[in-house]
LUMFIMAR-480729 format. One record per residue (C-alpha): x, y, z. Coordinates in steps of 0.5 Angstrom, whole numbers, padded with zeros to 4 digits, always signed. Each point is the difference from the previous one (the first is absolute). Example, Ala and Ser with C-alpha at 12.3 -4.5 7.8 and 13.67 -1.06 7.14 Angstrom:
# residues 2
+0025-0009+0016 +0002+0007-0002 
This chain:
# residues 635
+0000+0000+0000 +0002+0006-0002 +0002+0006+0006 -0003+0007+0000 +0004+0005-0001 +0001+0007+0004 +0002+0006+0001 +0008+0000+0003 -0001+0005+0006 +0006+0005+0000 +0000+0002+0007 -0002-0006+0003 +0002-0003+0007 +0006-0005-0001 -0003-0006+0003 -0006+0000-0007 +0006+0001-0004 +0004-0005+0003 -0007-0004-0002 -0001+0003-0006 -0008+0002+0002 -0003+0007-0001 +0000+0003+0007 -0005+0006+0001 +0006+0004+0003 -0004+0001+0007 +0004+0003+0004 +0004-0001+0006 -0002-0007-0002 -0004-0003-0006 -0005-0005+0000 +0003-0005-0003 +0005+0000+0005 -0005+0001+0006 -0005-0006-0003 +0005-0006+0001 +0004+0004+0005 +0007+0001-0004 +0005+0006+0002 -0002+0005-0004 +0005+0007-0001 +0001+0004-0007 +0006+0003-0003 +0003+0006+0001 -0003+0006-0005 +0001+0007-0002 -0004+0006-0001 -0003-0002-0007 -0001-0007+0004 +0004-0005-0004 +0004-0004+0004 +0006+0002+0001 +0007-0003+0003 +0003+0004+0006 +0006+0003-0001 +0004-0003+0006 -0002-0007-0004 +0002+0001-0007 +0005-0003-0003 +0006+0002-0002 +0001+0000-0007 +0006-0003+0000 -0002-0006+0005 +0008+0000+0002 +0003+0001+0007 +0007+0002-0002 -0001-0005-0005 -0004-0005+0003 -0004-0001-0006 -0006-0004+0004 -0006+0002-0006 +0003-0003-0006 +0001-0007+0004 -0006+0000+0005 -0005-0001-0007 +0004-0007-0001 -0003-0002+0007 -0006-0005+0000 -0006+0005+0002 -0006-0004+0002 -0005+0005-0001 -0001+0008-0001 +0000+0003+0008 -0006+0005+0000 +0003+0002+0008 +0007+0001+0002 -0002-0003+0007 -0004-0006+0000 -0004-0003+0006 +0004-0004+0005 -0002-0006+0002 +0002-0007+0003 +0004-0002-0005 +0004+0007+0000 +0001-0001+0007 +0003-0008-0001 +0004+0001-0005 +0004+0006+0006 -0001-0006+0005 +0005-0004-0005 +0004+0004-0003 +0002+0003+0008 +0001-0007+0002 +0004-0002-0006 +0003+0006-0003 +0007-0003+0001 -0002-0006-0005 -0005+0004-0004 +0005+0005-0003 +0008-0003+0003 +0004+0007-0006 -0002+0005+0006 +0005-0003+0006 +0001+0006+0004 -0005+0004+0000 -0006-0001+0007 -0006-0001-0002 -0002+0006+0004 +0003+0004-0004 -0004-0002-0007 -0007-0001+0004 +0001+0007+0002 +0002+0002-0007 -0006-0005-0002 -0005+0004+0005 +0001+0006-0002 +0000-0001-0008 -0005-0004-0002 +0003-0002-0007 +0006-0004+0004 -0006-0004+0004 -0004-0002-0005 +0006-0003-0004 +0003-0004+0006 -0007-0002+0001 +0001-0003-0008 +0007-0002+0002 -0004-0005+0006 -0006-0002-0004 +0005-0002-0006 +0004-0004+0006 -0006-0003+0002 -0003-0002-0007 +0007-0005+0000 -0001-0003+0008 -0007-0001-0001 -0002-0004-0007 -0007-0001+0001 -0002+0007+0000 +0007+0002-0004 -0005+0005-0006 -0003+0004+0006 +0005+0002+0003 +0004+0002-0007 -0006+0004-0003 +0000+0004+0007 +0008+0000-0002 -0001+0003-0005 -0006+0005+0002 +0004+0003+0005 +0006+0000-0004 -0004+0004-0005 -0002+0005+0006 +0008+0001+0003 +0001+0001-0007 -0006+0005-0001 +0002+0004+0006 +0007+0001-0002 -0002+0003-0007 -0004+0005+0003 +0004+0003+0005 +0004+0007-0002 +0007-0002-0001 +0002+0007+0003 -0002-0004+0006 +0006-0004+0001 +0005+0006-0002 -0003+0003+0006 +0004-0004+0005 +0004-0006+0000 -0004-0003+0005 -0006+0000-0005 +0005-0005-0004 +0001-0006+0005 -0007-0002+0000 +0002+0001-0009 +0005-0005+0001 -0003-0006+0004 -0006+0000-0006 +0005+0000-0005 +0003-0006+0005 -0006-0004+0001 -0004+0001-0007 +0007-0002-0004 +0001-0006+0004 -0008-0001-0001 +0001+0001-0008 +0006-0005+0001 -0004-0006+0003 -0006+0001-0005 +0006+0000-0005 +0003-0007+0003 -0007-0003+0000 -0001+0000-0007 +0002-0005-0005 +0000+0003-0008 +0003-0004-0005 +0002+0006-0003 +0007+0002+0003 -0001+0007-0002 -0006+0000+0003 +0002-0002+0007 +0007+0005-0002 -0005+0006+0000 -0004-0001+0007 +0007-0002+0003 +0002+0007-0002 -0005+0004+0001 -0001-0002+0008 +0008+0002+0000 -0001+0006-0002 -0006+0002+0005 +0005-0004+0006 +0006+0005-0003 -0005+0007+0002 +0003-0001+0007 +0006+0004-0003 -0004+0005-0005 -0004+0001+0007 +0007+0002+0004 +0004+0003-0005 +0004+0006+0002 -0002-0001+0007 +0006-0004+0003 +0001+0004+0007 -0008+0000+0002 +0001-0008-0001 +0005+0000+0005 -0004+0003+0004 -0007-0003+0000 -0002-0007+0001 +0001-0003-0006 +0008+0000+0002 +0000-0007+0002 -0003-0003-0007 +0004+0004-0004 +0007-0003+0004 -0003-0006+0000 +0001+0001-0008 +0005+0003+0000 +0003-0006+0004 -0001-0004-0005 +0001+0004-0006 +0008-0001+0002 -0001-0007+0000 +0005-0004-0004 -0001-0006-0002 +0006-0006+0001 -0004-0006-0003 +0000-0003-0006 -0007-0001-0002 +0000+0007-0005 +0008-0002-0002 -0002-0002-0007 -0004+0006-0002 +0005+0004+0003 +0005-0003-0005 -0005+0001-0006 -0001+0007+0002 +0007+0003+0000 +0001-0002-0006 -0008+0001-0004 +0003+0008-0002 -0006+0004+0005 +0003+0007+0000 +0003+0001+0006 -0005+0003+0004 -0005-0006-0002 +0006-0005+0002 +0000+0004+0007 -0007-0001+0002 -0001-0007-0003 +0006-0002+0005 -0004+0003+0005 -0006-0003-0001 +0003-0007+0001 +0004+0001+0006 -0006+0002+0003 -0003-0006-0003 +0007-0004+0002 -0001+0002+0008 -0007-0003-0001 +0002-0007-0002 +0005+0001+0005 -0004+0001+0006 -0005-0007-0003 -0006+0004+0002 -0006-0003+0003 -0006+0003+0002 +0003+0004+0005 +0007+0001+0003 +0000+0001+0007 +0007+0003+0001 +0000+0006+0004 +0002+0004-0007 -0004+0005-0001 -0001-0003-0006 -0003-0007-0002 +0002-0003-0008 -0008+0000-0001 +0000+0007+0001 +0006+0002-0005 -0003-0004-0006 -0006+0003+0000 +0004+0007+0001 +0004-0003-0006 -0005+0004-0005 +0001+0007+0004 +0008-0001+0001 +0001+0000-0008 +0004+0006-0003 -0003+0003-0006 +0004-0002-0006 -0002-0008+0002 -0008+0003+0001 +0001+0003-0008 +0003-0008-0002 -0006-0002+0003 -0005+0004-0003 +0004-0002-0007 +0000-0007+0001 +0006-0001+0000 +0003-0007-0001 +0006+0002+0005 -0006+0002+0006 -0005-0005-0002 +0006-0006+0001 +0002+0005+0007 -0008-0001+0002 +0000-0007-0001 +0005-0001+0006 -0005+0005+0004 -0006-0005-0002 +0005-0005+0003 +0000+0003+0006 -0007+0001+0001 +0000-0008+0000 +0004+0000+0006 -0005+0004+0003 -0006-0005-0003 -0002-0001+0008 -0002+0007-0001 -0008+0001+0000 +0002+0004-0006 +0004-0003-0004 -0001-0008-0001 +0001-0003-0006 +0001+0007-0004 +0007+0000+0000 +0001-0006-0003 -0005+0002-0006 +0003+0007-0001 +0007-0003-0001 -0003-0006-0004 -0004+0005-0004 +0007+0006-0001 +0004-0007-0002 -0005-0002-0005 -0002+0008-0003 +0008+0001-0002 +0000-0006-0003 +0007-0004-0003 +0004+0006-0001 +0000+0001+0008 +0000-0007+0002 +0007+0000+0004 -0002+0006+0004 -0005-0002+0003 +0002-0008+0000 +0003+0001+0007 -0006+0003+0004 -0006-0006-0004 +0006-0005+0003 +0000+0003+0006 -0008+0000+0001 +0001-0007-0002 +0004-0002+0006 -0005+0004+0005 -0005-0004-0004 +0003-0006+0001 +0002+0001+0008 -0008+0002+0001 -0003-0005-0004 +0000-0005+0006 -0003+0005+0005 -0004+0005-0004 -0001+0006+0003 -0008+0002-0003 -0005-0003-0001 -0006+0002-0005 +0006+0006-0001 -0002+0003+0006 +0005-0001+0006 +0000-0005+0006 +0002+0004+0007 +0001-0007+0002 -0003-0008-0002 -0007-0002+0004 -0003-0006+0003 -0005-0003-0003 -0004-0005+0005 -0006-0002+0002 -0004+0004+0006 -0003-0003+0005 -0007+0003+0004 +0005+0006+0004 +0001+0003-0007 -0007+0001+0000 +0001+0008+0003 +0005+0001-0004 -0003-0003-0006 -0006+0004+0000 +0004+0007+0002 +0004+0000-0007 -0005-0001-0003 -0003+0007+0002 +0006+0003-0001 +0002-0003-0007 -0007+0001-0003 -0001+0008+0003 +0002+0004-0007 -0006-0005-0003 -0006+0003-0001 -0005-0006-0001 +0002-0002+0008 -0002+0008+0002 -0007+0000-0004 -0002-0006+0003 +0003+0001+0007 -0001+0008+0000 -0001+0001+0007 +0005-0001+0006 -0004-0005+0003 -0001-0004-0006 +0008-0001-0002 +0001-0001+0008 -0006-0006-0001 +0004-0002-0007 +0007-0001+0004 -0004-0005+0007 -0003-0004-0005 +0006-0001-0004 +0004-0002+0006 -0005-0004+0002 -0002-0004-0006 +0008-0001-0002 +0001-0002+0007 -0007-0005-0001 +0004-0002-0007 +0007-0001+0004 -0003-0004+0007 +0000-0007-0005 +0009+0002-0002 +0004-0005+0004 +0003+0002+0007 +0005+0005-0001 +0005-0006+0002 -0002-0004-0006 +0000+0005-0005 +0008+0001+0002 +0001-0006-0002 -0003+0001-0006 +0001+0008-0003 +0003-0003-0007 -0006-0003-0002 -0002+0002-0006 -0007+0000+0001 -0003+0005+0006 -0007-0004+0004 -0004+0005-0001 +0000+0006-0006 +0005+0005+0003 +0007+0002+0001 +0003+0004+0003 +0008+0004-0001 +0004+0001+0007 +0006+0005+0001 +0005-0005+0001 +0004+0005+0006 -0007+0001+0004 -0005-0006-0002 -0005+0005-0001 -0005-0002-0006 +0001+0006-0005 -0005-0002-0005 -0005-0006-0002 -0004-0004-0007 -0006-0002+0001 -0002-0005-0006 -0006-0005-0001 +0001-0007-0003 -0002-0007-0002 +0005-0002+0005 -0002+0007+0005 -0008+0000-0001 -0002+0006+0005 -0005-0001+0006 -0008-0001-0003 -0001+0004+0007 +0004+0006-0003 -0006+0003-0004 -0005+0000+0006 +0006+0003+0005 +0001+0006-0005 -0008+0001+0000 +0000+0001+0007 +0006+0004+0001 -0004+0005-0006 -0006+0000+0005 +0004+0002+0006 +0005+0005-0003 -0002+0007+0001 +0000+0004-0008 +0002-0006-0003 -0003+0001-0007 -0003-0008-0002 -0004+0003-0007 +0009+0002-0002 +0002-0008+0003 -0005-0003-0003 +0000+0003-0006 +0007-0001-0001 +0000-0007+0001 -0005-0001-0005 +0003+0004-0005 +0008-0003+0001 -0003-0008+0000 -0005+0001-0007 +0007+0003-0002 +0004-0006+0002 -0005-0005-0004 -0001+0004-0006 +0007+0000-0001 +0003-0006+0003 -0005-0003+0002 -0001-0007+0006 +0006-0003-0001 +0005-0003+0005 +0005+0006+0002 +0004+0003+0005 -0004+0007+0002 +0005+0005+0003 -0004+0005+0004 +0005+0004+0005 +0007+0001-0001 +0001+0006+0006 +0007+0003+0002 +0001+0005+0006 +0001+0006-0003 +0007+0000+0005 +0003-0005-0004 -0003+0000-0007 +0005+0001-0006 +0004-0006+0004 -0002-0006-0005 -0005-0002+0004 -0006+0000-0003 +0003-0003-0006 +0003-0005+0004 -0007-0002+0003 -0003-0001-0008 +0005-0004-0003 -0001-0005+0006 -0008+0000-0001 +0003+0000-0008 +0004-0006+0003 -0005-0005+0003 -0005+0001-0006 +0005-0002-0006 +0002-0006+0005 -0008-0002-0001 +0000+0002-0006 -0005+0006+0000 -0001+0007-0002 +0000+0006+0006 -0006+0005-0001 +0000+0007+0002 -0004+0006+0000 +0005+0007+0000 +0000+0006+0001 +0004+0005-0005 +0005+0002+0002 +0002-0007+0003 -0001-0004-0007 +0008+0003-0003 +0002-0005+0006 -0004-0005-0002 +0001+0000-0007 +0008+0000+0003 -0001-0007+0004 -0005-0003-0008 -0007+0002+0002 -0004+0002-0007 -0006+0003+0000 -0006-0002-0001 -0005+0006+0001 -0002+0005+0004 -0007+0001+0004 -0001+0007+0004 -0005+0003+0005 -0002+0007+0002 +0002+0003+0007 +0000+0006+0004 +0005+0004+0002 +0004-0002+0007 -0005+0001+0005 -0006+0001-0003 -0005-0005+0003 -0005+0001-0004 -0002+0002-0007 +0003+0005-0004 +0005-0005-0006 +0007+0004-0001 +0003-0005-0003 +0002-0007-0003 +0003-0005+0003 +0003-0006-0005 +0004-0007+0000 +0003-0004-0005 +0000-0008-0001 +0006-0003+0001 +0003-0007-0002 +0006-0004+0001 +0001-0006-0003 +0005-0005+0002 
């Protein structure tokens, strides 16, 4: 059906433009707004009453701090979607991802070693644009812990890069020059939105080098504006706090390499026929390269140096002189054979939430783009990536790509993990909407996690005693459909799969025990419970019909340990069991879990979708569809 058209209102509020709906200009806030009950604010105007921008926002038309030209590589950025307001409400998931990167700021962002997170959070606080992109920051760091919900949080990445960015442009540059000060908070931004466009850079895979060459530059020339934004201010650094993390690269800078790692290129450079100032800068970018081979760096080095080696190869970018920058962005063979040796490095680093297997795909990559011609250049580094290779091939380091802090416990839990059981499953299921529209009240949700305990605990009271299951912890095949990942240090379970199978038929009593706690459950929406269970099993029978399976329902992690392999160690073992009995495994997943599924062999079959209120709605009023794809494993 074709939509009419209507007329665009000039002067209208910023949320109906956000929209794109006519506003009646209403003021102070229109009735669009005060309908649904949505901020409502109106730009700016001039006497004429066009809208206008204010003079102390304007952007200058060189976009430059003292050559910090931030306009012309910030419209490379990904941009989700056009910001209709430059400060956006904050909520919950604001107030998380400030939580997280207070709490795990020293693994989240390791280039910033010396400066207290005092000092960026006051700077942050003050300047608006600085929060939003630590908040990008620790939503894209998320997105890499938290597989299940990994395009959540990487949209609201993007989103609140987008504002930093937004923010930034529309300051008067006049503003940084007024004092040094106004220049620190410029520094870290430029630090942290670098290193942020450096780990979208590492977790892309084009096959096209020049592709991946050109994002690589792009995010060392926005991580290089930490010098344009203190050009010719040496003495007011000195003095002010960012003292201890211009030493702490300056410390390094002076570093000389003495192992042999590099020595080969080393070699070819001086005898390639660079003019003297590119052979100058070359060298230096490999003896910073050399002192990180030297240090074998892993996630982090715990020396009481100021410096760590992790710290130094993501500041390798901004410690690069220019005539081996010019190399760079003329790709050059010499330079590009130089950044293979960098892309080794990085895979020393693999540990890293950041890194993985991107290094040894950008040295792979490098090789195969100079072609035959350079081949003996860049022999050394691919022979000594299959050495590391070789070295890790019996102990890999990820699984599924993603880091493993350390390996878990798969066993069979017994009725005392019923508590715990049930606690997880609140806390991992929390981010989903189905669970909030069909529980929306806090007595509800409270009901949800007695009958959970309780019912597990009915499940678990057939197990084995305790000292039974000991004896028997490598048993392929669990009593009842549920396993459970213990911390090997502290025993505590971190996450569980629940599963149903010939062999693990579910109680007949489950059903009945579900209807009465619906009853009992204050809030608790029955027509959303109901309903989703009759369209999930007519999906199920449409596309796959009766036949024999294993039907996995939950596999949940504590949002603590999640990013550790847990939960892929949980679905290959339920994996495990229905090859052994020859049959498939079906699942019904929710969007942003079926990339993962799809790593571990799922295919899907289709998808099935209901409507659900907004999170805390109890009745009425529809704002949304809730959708799920069918999903099977064949052994």
């Amino acid at each position: 059906m074709m939509r009419r058209r209507h007329k665009k209102s000039r002067r209208g509020c910023l949320e109906c433009k956000r929209r794109h709906i006519k506003c009646d200009e209403t003021r102070p806030r229109c009735i669009n707004c005060a309908t649904v009950e949505r901020d409502c604010s109106f730009p700016p105007t001039s006497e004429g009453g066009e809208s206008v921008v204010s003079p102390s926002t304007r952007t200058s038309p060189s976009g430059s701090i003292n050559g910090l030209h931030l306009d012309a590589v910030f419209t490379e950025l990904p941009r989700f979607s056009p910001l209709a307001e430059l400060h956006p409400r904050v909520d919950m998931v604001h107030m998380e991802l400030l939580h997280h990167y207070l709490t795990e700021e020293g693994t989240i962002f390791p280039p910033m070693v010396g400066m207290p997170l005092a000092i960026t959070m006051r700077h942050a606080l003050r300047e608006p644009y600085l929060m939003y992109q630590v908040l990008a920051l620790s939503a894209h760091h998320l997105s890499i812990l938290r597989p299940l919900q990994e395009q959540f949080y990487r949209n609201t990445a993007i989103q609140l890069q987008t504002h930093a960015v937004t923010l930034f442009n529309n300051i008067d540059l006049g503003y940084f020059d007024s004092s040094f000060t106004n220049r620190i908070p410029v520094f870290i931004f430029s630090s942290v939105l670098g290193f942020h466009t450096l780990c979208d850079t590492l977790s892309h895979r084009d096959d096209y080098f020049p592709t991946s060459l050109a994002r690589f530059m792009r995010c060392l020339h926005l991580h290089r504006g930490v010098h344009n934004s203190t050009a010719g201010h040496w003495e007011d650094i000195q003095g002010s706090e960012l003292k201890p993390v211009i030493d702490a690269g300056l410390e390094w800078y002076n570093v000389r390499g003495v192992g042999p790692e590099c020595g080969d290129i080393q070699q070819r450079i001086l005898s390639s026929g660079l003019n003297p100032q590119e052979l100058e800068a070359t060298q230096k970018a490999l003896d910073l390269l050399q002192a990180v081979f030297d240090g074998r760096p892993a996630v982090f080095d715990e020396r009481p140096s100021s410096v760590t080696h992790i710290h130094a190869l993501f500041n390798w970018t901004t410690m690069l002189v220019p005539p081996f920058v010019s190399m760079l962005d003329a790709g050059r063979p010499e330079a590009l054979a130089v950044l293979g040796y960098y892309f080794l490095a990085l895979h020393h680093c693999r540990d890293a939430w950041m890194v993985g297997d991107s290094g040894q795909f950008l040295l792979r990559s490098v090789a195969d783009y100079l072609g035959p011609d350079w081949s003996a250049w860049m022999e050394p580094p691919l022979q000594m990536l299959n050495e590391l290779s070789a070295e890790s091939a019996t102990t890999p380091i990820f699984l599924e790509g993603l880091e493993m802090a350390r390996k878990m416990d798969l066993s069979h839990p017994v009725q005392a993990d019923a508590a715990r059981i049930a606690e997880i499953h609140l806390a991992a299921m929390d981010s989903n909407p189905l669970l909030h529209a069909q529980f929306p009240s806090p007595g509800s949700l409270e009901g949800l996690g007695s009958f959970l305990a309780s019912h597990t605990a009915s499940q678990l009271s057939s197990c084995a005693p305790a000292e039974e299951l000991a004896a028997k912890q490598t048993a392929a095949v669990p009593e009842i459909g549920i396993l459970v990942a213990r911390d090997p240090d502290s025993g505590s379970i971190t996450g569980f799969a629940k599963f149903a199978s010939p062999r693990h038929p579910e109680k007949d009593g489950k059903i009945e025990e579900m209807e009465g706690l619906y009853k009992r459950a204050a809030g608790c929406r029955r027509d959303l419970l109901e309903g989703y269970a009759s369209i999930a099993e007519d999906a199920m029978n449409r596309l796959f019909g009766d036949r024999p399976c294993y039907q996995l329902s939950f596999v949940c992690i504590d949002p603590v340990y999640q990013g550790r392999g847990a939960g892929s160690l949980l679905t290959r073992s339920v994996l495990d069991m229905a090859a052994a009995d020859g049959l498939p495994v079906y699942i019904e997943s929710t969007p942003v879990a079926v990339p993962m599924y799809k790593k571990l062999g799922f295919n899907a079959l289709g998808s099935f979708e209901i409507e659900i209120p907004q999170r805390g709605g109890l009745t009425g009023g529809t704002s949304g569809v809730y959708k799920e794809t069918c999903m099977v494993w064949y052994p």
